[in-house]
Short mmCIF file of the C-alpha atoms (twelve columns), coordinates in Angstrom:
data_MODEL
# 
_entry.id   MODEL 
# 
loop_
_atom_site.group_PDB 
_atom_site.id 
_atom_site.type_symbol 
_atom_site.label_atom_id 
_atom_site.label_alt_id 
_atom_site.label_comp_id 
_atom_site.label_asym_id 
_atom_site.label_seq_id 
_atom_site.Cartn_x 
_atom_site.Cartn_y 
_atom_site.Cartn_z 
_atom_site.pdbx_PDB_model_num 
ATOM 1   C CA . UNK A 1   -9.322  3.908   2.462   1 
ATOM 2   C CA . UNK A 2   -5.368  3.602   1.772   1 
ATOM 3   C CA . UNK A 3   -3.636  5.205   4.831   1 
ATOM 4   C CA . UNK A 4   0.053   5.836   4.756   1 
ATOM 5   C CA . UNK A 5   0.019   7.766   1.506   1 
ATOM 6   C CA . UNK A 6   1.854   11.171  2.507   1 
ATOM 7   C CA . UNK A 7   5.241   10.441  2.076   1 
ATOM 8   C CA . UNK A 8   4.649   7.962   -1.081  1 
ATOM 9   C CA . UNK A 9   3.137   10.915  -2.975  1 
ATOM 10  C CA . UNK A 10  5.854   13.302  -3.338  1 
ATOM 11  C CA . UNK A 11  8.119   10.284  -4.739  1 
ATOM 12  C CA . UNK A 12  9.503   9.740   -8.348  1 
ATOM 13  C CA . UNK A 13  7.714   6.923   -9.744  1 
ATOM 14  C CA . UNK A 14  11.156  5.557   -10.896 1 
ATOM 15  C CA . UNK A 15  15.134  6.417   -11.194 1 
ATOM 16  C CA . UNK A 16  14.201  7.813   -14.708 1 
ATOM 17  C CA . UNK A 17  11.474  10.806  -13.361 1 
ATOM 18  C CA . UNK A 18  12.263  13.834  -12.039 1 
ATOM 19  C CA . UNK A 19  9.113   15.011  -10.560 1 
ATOM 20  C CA . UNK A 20  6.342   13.024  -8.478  1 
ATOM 21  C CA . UNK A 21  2.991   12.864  -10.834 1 
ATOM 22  C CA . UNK A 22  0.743   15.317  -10.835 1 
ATOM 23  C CA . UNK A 23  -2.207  13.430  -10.357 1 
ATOM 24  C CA . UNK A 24  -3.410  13.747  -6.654  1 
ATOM 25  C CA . UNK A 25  -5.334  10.162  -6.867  1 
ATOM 26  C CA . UNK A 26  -2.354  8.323   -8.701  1 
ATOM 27  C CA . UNK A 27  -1.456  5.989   -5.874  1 
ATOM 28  C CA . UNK A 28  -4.754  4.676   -5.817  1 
ATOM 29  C CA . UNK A 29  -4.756  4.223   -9.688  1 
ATOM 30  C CA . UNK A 30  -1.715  2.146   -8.880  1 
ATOM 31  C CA . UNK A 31  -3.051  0.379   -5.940  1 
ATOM 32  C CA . UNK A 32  -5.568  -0.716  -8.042  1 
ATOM 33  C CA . UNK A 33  -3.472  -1.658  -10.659 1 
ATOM 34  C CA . UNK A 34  -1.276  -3.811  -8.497  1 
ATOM 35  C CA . UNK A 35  -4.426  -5.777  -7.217  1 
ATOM 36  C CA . UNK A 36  -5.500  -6.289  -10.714 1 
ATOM 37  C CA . UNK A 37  -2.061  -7.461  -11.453 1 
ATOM 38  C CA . UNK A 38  -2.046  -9.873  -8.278  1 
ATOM 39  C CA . UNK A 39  -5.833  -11.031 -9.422  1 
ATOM 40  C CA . UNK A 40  -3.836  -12.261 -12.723 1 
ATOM 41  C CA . UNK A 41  -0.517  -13.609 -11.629 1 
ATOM 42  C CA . UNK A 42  -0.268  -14.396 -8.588  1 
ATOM 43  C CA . UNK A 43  1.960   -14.671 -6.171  1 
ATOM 44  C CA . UNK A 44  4.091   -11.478 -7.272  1 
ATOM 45  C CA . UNK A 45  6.439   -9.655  -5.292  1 
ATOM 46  C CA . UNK A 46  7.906   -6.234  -4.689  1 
ATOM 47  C CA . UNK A 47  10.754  -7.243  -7.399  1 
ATOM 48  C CA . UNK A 48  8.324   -8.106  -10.008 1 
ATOM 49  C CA . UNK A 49  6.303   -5.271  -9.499  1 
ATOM 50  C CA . UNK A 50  9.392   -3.442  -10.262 1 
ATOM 51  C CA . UNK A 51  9.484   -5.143  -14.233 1 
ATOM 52  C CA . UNK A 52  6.290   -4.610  -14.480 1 
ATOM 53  C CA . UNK A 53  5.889   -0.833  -14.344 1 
ATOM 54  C CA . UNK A 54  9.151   0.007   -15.250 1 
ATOM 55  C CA . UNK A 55  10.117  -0.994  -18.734 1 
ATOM 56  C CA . UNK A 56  11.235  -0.375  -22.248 1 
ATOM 57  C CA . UNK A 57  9.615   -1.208  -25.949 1 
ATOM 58  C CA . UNK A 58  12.226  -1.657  -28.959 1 
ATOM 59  C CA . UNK A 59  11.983  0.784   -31.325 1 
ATOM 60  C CA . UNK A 60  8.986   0.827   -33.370 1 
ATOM 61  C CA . UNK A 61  7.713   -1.981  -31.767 1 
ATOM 62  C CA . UNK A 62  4.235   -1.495  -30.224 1 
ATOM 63  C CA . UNK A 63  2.609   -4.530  -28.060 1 
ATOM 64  C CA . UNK A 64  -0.537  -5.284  -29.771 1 
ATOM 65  C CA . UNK A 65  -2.214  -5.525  -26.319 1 
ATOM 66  C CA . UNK A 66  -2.878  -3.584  -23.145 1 
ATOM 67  C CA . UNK A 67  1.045   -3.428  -21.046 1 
ATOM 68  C CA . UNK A 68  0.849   -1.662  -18.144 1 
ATOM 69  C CA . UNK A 69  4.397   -0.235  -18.954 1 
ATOM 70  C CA . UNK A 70  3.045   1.417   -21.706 1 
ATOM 71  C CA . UNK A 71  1.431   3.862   -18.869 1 
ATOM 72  C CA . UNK A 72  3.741   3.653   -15.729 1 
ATOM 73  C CA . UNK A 73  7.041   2.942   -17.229 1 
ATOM 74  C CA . UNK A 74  9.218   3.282   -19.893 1 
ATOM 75  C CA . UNK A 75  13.058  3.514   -21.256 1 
ATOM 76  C CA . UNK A 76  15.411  5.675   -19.651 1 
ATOM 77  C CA . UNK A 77  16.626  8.112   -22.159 1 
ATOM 78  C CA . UNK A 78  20.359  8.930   -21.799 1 
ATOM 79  C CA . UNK A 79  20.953  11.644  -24.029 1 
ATOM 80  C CA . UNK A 80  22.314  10.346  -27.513 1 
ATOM 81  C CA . UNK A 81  23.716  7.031   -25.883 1 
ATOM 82  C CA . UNK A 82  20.812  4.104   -26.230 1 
ATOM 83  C CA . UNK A 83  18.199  3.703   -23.500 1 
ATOM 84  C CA . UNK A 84  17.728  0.953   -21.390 1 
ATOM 85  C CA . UNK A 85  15.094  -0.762  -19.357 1 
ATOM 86  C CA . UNK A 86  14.723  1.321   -15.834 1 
ATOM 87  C CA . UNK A 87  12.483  -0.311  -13.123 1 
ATOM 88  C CA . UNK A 88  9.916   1.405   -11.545 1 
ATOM 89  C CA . UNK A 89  10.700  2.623   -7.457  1 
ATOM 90  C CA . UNK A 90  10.852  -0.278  -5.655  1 
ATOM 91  C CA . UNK A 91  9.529   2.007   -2.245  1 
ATOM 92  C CA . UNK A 92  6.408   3.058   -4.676  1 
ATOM 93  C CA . UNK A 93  5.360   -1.067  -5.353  1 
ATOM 94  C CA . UNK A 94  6.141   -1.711  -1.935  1 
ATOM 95  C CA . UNK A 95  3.996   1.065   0.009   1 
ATOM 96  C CA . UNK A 96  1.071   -0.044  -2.349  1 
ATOM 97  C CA . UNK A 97  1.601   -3.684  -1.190  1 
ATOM 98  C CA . UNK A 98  1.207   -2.928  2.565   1 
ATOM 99  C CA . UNK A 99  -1.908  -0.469  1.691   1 
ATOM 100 C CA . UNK A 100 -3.434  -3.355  -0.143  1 
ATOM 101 C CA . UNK A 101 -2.381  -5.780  3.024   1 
ATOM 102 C CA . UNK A 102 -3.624  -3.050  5.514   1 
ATOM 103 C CA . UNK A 103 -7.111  -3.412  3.688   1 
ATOM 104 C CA . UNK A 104 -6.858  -7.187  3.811   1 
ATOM 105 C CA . UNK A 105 -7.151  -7.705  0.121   1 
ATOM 106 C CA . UNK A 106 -3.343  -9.039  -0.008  1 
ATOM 107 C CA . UNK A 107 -1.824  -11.506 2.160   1 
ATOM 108 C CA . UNK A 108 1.762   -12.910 2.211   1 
ATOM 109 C CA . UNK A 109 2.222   -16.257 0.124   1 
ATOM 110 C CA . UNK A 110 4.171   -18.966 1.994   1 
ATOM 111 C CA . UNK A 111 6.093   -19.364 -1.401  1 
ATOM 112 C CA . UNK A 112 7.318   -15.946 -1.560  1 
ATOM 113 C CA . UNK A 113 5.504   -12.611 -2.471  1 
ATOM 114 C CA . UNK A 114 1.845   -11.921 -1.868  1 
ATOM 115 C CA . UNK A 115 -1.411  -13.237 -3.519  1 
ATOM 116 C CA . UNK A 116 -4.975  -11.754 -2.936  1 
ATOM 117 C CA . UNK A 117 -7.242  -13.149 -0.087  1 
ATOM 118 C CA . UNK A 118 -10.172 -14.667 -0.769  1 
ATOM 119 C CA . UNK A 119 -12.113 -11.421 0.282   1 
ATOM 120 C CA . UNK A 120 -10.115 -9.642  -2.178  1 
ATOM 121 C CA . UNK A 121 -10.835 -11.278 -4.916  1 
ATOM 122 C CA . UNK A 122 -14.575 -11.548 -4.098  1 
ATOM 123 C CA . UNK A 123 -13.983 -7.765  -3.771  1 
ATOM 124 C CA . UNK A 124 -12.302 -7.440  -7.055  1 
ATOM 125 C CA . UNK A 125 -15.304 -9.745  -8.779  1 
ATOM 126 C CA . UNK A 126 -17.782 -7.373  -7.442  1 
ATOM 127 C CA . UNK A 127 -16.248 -4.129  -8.805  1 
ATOM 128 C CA . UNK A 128 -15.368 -5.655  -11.920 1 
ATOM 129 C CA . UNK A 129 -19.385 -6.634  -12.348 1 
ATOM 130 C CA . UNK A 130 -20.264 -3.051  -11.695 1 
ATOM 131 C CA . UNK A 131 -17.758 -1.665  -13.997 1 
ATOM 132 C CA . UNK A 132 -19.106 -4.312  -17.034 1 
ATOM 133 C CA . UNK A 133 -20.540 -1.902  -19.760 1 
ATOM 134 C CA . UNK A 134 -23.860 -4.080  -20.260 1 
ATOM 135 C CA . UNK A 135 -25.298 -6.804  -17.835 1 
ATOM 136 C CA . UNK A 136 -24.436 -10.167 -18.761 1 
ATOM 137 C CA . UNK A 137 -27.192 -11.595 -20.216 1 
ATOM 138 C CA . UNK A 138 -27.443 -15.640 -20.541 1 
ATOM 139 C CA . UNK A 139 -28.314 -17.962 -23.812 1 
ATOM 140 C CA . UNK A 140 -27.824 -14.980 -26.620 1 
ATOM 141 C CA . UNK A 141 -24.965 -16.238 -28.376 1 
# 
C-alpha cells in the first residue's frame, strides 16, 4: 500500500492545471506508471520524470504510438500567444518515487536516479503475466 499520499492528492499535476484530478486512485495510476517507465528506461530521475509527463505535440502531429504525455501532460495554452512544453510537478514524480522506494520496488542507482530492484521487477513480471489477455501458449506460430 502507498503511504504518504494525503498531501500529494490535492496537488496540480503541473504549472499548467488548475485543479488536482478528480480521480481518487490517480496517484496510484501514476505510481504505476512510473514503475513501468523505470522497468523500460532505467535509471530515470525526478527531472526526467518531469519530460515525461509533462509535454507538448506540434500541431497536427499525433505519435503513432502509446506517449504517456498524451494522458498526463500536455502544452500550456497561453491565450492567443503559442504554447509551449510545461513539465509535469516535479513534487508529484518525486512523492511517487519514495512510495515506490518505501515498497522496495525502487532503489537509488549509484549513477544517478533510481532503477527497479530485482524484487520489483520480478513483481512487475508477475502482474504483467496476470494482466496478458490469453496464456502464452508455446510452438503455435
Amino acid at each position: 500500500m502507498v503511504a504518504g499520499t494525503a498531501r500529494v492528492c490535492a496537488l496540480p499535476t503541473s504549472v499548467r492545471r488548475l485543479l488536482a484530478p478528480y480521480d481518487e486512485d490517480w496517484f496510484y495510476t501514476r505510481c504505476a506508471s512510473v514503475a513501468r517507465h523505470l522497468y523500460m528506461r532505467a535509471p530515470a530521475g525526478v527531472k526526467s520524470m518531469r519530460k515525461i509527463f509533462g509535454g507538448r505535440h506540434r500541431k497536427g502531429v499525433r505519435p503513432s504510438h502509446f506517449c504517456p504525455a498524451e494522458i498526463y501532460g500536455g502544452r500550456h495554452r497561453k491565450g492567443v500567444r503559442p504554447s509551449h512544453f510545461c513539465p509535469a510537478s516535479a513534487s508529484v514524480s518525486r512523492k511517487a518515487l519514495q512510495a515506490l522506494e518505501a515498497l522496495r520496488i525502487v532503489e537509488q542507482d549509484p549513477s544517478g536516479g533510481r532503477k527497479l530492484t530485482s524484487q520489483g521487477r520480478k513483481d512487475l513480471d508477475r502482474i504483467a503475466q496476470g494482466c496478458a489477455p490469453f496464456p502464452l501458449l508455446s510452438g503455435v506460430c
